[in-house]
VEXRONU-446800 format. One record per atom (N, C-alpha, C, O, CB): y, x, z; residue in three letters. Coordinates in pm, whole numbers, padded with zeros to 5 digits, always signed. Glycine has a CB too. Layout:
N
YXZALA;...
//
This chain:
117
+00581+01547+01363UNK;+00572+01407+01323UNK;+00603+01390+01175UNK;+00632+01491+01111UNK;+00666+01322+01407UNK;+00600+01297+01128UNK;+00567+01253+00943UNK;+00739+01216+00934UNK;+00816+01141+00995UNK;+00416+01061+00894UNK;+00752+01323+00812UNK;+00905+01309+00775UNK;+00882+01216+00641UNK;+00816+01264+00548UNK;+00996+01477+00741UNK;+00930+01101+00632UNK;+00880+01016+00511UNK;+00955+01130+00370UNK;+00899+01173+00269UNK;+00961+00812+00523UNK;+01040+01142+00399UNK;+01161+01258+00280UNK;+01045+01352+00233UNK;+01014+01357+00114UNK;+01326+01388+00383UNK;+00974+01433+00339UNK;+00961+01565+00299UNK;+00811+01483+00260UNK;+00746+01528+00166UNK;+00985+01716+00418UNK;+00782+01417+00302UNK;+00597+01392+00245UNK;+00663+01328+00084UNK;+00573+01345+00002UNK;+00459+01216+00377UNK;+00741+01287+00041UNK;+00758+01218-00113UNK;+00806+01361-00188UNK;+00756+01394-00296UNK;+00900+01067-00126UNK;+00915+01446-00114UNK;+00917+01542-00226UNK;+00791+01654-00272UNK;+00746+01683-00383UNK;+01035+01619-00193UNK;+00765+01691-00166UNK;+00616+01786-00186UNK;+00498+01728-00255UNK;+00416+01805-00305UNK;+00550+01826-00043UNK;+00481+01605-00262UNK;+00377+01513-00328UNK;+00459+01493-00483UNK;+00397+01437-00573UNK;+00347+01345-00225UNK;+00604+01541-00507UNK;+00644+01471-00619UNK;+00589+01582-00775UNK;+00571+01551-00893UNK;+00834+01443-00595UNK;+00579+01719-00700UNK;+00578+01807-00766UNK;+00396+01797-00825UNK;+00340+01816-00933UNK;+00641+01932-00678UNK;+00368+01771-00733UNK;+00198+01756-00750UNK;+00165+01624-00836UNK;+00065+01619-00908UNK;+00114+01737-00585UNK;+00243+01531-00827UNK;+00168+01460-00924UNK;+00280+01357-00993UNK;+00250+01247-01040UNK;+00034+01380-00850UNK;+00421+01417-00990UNK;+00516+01354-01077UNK;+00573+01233-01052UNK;+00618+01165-01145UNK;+00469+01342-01187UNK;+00577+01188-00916UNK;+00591+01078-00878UNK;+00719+01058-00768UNK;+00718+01075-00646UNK;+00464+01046-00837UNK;+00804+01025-00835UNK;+00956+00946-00707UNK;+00917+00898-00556UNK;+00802+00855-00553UNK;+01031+00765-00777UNK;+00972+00894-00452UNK;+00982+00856-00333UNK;+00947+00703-00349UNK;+00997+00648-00447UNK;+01115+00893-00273UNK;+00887+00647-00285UNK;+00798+00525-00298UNK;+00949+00435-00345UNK;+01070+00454-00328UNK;+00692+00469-00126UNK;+00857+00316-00420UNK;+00917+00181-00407UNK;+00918+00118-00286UNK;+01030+00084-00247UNK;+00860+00096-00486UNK;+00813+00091-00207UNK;+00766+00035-00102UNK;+00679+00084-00010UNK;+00614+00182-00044UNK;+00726-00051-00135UNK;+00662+00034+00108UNK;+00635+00131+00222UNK;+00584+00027+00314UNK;+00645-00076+00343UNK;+00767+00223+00283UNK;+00462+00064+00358UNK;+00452-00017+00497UNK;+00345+00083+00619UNK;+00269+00162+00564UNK;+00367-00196+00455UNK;+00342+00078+00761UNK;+00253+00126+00833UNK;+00116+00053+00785UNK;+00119-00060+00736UNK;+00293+00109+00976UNK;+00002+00124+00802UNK;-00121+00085+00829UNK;-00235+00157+00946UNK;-00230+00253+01024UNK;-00168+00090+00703UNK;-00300+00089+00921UNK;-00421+00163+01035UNK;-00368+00195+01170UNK;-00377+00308+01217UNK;-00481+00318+00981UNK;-00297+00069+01250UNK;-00258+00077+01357UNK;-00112+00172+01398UNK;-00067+00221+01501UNK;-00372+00111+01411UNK;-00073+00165+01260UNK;+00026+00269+01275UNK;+00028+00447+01255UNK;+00126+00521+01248UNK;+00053+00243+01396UNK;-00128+00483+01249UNK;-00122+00614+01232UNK;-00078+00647+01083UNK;-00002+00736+01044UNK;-00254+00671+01271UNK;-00160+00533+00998UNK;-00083+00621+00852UNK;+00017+00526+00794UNK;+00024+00408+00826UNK;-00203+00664+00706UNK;+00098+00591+00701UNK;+00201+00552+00601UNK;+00117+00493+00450UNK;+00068+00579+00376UNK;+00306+00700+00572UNK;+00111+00401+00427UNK;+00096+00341+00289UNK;+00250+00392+00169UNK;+00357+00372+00226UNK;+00087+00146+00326UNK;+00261+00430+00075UNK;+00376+00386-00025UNK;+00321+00417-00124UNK;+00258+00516-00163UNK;+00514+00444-00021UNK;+00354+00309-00171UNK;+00383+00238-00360UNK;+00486+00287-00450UNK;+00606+00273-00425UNK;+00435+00073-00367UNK;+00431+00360-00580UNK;+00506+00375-00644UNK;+00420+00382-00802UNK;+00329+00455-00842UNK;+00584+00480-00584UNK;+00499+00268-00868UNK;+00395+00226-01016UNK;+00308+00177-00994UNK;+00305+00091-00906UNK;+00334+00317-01103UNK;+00180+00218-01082UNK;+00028+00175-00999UNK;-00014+00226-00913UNK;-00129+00193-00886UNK;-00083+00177-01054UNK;+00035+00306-00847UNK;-00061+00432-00742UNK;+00007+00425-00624UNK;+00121+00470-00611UNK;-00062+00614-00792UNK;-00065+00365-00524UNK;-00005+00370-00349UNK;-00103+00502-00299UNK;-00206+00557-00339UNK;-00051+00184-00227UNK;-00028+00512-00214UNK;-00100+00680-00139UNK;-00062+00646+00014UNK;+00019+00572+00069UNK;+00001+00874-00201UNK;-00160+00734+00052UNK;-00194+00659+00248UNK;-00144+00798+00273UNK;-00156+00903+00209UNK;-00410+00603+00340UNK;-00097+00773+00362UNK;-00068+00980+00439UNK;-00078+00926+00611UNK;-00039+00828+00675UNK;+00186+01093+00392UNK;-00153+01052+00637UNK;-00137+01040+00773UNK;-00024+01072+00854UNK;+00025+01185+00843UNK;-00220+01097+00817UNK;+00033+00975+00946UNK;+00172+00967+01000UNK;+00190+01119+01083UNK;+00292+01184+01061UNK;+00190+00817+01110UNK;+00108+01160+01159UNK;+00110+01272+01225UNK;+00144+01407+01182UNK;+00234+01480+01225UNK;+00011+01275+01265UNK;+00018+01441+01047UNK;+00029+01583+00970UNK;+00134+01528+00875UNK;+00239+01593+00874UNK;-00124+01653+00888UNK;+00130+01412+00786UNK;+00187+01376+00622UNK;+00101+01416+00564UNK;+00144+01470+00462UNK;+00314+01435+00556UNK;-00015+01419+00573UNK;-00116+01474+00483UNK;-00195+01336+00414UNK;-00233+01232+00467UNK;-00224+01581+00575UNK;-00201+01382+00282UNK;-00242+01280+00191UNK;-00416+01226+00259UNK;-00516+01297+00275UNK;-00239+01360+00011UNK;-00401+01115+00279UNK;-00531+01044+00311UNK;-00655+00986+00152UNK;-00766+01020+00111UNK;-00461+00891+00409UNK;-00544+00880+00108UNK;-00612+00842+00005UNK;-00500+00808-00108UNK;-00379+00821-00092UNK;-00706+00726+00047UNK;-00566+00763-00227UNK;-00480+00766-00353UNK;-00569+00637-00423UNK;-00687+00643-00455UNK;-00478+00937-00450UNK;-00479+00517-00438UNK;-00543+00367-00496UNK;-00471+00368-00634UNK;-00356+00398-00666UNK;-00497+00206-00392UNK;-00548+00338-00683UNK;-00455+00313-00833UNK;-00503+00168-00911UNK;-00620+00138-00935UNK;-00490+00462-00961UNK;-00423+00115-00934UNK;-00413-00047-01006UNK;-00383-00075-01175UNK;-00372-00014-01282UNK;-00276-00125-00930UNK;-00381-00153-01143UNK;-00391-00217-01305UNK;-00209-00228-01385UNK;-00163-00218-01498UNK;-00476-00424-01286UNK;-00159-00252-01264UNK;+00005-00307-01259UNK;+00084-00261-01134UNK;+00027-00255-01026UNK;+00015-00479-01253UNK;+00219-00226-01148UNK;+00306-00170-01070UNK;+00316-00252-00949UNK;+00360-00366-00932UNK;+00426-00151-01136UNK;+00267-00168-00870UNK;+00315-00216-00738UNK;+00496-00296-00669UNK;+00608-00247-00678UNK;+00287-00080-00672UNK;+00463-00397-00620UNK;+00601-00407-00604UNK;+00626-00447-00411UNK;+00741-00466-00372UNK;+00658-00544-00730UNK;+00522-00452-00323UNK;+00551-00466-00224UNK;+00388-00453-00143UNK;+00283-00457-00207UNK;+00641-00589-00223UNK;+00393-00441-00030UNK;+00291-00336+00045UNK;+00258-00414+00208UNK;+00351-00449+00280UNK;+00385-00151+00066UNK;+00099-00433+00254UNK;+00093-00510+00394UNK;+00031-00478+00432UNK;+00001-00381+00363UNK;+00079-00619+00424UNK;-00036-00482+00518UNK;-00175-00390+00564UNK;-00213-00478+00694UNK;-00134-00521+00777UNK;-00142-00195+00613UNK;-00357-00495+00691UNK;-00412-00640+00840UNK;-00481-00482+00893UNK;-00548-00419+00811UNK;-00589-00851+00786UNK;-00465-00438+00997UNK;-00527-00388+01099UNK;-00672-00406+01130UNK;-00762-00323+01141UNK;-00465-00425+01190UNK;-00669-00564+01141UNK;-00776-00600+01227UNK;-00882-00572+01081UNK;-00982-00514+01124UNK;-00763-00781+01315UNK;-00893-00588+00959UNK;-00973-00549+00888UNK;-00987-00450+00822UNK;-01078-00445+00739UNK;-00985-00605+00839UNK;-00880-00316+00846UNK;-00819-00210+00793UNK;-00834-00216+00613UNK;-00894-00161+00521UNK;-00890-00079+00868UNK;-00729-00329+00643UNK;-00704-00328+00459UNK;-00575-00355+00435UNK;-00509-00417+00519UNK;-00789-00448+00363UNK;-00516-00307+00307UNK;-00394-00286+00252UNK;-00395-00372+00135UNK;-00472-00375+00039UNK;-00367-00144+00223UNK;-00278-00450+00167UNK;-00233-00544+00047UNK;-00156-00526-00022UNK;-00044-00498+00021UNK;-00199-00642+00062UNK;-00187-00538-00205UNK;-00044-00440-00290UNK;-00016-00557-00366UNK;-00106-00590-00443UNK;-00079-00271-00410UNK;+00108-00643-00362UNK;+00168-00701-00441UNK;+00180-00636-00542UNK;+00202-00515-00538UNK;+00259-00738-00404UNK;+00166-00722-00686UNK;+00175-00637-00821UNK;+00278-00747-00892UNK;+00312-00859-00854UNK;+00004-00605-00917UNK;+00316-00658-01024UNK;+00401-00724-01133UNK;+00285-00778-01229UNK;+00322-00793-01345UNK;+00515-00611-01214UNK;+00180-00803-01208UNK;+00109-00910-01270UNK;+00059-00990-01281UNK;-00032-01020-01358UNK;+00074-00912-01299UNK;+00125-01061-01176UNK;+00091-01180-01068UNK;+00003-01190-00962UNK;+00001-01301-00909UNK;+00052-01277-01124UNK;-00071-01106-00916UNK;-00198-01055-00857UNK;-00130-00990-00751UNK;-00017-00942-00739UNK;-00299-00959-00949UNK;-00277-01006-00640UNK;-00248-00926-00528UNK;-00343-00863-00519UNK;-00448-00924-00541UNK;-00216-00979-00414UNK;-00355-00708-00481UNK;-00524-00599-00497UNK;-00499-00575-00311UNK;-00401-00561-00238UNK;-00514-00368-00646UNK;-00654-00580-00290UNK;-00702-00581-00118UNK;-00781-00468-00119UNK;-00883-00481-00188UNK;-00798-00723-00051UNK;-00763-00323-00045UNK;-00806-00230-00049UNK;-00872-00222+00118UNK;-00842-00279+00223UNK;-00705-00139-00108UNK;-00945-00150+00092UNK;-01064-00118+00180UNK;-00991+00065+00234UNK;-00995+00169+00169UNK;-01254-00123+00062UNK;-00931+00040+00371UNK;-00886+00162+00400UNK;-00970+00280+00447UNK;-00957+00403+00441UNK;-00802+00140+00482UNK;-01054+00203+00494UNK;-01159+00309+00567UNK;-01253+00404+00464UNK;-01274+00524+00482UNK;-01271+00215+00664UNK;-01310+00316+00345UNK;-01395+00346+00237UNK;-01304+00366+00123UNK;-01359+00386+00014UNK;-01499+00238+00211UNK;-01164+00365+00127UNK;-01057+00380+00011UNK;-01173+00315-00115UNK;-01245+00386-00184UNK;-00988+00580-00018UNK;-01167+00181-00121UNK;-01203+00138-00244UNK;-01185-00004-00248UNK;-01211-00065-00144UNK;-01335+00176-00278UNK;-01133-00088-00378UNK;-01077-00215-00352UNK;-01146-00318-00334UNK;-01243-00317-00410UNK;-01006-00248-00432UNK;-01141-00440-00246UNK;-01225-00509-00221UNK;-01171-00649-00286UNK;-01261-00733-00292UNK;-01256-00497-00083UNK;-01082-00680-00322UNK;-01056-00840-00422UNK;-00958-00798-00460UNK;-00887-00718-00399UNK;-01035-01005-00361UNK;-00932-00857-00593UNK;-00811-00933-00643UNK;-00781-01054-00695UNK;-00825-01133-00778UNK;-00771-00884-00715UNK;-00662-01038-00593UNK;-00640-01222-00573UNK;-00519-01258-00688UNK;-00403-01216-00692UNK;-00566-01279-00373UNK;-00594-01356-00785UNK;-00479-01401-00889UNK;-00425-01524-00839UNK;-00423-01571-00726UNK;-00532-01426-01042UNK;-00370-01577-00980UNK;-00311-01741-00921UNK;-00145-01760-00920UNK;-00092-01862-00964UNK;-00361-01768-00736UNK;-00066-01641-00862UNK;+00093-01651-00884UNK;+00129-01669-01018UNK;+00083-01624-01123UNK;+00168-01528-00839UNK;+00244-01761-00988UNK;+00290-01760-01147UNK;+00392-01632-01217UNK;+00415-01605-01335UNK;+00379-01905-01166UNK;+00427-01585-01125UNK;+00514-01485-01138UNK;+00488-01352-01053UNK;+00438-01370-00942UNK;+00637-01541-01110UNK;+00516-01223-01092UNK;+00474-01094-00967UNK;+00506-01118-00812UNK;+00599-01193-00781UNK;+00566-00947-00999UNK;+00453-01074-00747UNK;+00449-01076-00613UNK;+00542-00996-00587UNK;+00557-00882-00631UNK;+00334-01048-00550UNK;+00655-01100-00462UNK;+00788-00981-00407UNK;+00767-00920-00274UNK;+00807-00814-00227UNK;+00947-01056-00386UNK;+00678-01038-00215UNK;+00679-01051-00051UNK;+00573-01062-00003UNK;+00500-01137-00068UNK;+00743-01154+00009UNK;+00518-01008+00105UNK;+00391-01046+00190UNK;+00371-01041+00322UNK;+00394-00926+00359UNK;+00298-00982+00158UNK;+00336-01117+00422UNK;+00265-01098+00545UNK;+00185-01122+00563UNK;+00135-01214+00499UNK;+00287-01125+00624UNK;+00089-01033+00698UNK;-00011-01084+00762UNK;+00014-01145+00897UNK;+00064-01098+00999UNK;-00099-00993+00769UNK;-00043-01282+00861UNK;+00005-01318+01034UNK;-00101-01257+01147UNK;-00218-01292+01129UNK;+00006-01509+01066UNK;-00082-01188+01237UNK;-00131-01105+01313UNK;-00250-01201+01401UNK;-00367-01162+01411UNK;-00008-01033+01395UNK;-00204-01327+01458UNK;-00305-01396+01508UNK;-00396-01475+01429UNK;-00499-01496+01493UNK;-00257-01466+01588UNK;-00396-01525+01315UNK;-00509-01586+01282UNK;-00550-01507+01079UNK;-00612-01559+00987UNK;-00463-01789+01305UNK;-00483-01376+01087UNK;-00499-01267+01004UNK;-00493-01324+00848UNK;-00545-01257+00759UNK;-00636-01191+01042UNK;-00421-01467+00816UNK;-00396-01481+00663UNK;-00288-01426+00639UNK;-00202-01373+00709UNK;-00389-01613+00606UNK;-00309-01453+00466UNK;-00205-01316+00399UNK;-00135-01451+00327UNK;-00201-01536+00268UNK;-00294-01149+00261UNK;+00070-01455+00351UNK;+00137-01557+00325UNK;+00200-01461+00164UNK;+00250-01354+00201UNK;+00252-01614+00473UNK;+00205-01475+00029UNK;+00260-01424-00053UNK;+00356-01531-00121UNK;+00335-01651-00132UNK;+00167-01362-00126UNK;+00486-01447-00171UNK;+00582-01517-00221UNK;+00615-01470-00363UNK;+00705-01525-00427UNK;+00691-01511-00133UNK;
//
């Protein structure tokens, strides 16, 4: 099973990067999303094996993921929120408009909007 510890140190050496800021399940739970800077990375929960690698404009600061459309939501420090496409790893909007970076996010599970704070 996916040791979150050992998937951040073995990935740290490869591409210089600390144990996430932020973390959330996606894709029904099989993989791990975490954020760290601009670059969130998907690993599969089972092996820990790197799935995909998103990279942004601005540091990630918090992480959501809707199932029902298999997409991942990355709160950023530049007021923006980036909507990634999990299946095709490629981004599908970014949503501006906050006056300040994004801390917080949900998806409400029954009628699938995204609440940001």
């Amino acid at each position: 099973h996916f040791r979150f510890g050992s998937c951040c140190s073995s990935h740290n050496r490869d591409r210089d990067m600390s144990c996430g800021e932020c973390v959330c399940f996606a894709m029904q739970g099989r993989a791990i999303a975490v954020g760290q800077g601009h670059i969130v990375n998907t690993f599969n929960v089972e092996t820990g094996q790197l799935v995909a690698t998103f990279e942004g404009n601005s540091s990630v600061t918090c992480l959501e993921s809707c199932d029902l459309e298999a997409a991942l939501f990355a709160g950023c420090e530049d007021h923006s929120v980036r909507k990634w496409d999990l299946k095709r790893s490629v981004i599908l909007a970014t949503l501006e408009g906050h006056s300040k970076k994004i801390t917080c996010m949900k998806v409400c599970r029954s009628t699938q909007a995204l609440l940001t704070g």
